[in-house]
N, C-alpha and C positions, 0 to 999 in steps of 0.2 A: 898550563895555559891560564893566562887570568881573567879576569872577568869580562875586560875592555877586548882581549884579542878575542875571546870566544865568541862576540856579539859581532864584532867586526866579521870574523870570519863568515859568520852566518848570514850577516847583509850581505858581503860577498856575492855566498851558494843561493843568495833568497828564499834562505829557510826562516818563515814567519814561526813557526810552532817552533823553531826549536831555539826562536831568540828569544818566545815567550816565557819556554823555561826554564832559560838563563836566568830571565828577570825575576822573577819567582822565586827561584833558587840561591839569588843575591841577596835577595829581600830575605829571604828567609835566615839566612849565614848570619846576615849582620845584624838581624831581631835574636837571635841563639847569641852571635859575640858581642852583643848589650847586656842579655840577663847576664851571659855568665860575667864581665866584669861587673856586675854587680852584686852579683854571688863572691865573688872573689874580696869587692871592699868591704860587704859585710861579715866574709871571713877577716879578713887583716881585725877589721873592729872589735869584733868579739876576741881576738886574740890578745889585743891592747888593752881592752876590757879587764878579759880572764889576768894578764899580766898586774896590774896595777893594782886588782885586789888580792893579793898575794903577797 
């Protein structure tokens, strides 16, 4: 289920507390899938890096 059907479904049942920690918990996924691509292009960097001085 994704993020849009689970909030749906929740206004649906009018479950307040449990759309709140949908919200929460989206927020939170996509602040983790920000660092880590940018974990990830400072990996590629340093690989480009390590490459070119070699």
């Amino acid at each position: 289920m994704d993020w849009d059907s689970a909030k749906k479904h929740c206004k649906d049942q009018n479950w307040d507390w449990t759309l709140d920690l949908i919200n929460k918990a989206q927020k939170e996924m996509e602040e983790l899938e920000g660092k880590l691509k940018k974990l990830e292009d400072q990996q590629k960097a340093q690989r480009l890096y390590n490459a070119c001085n070699y």
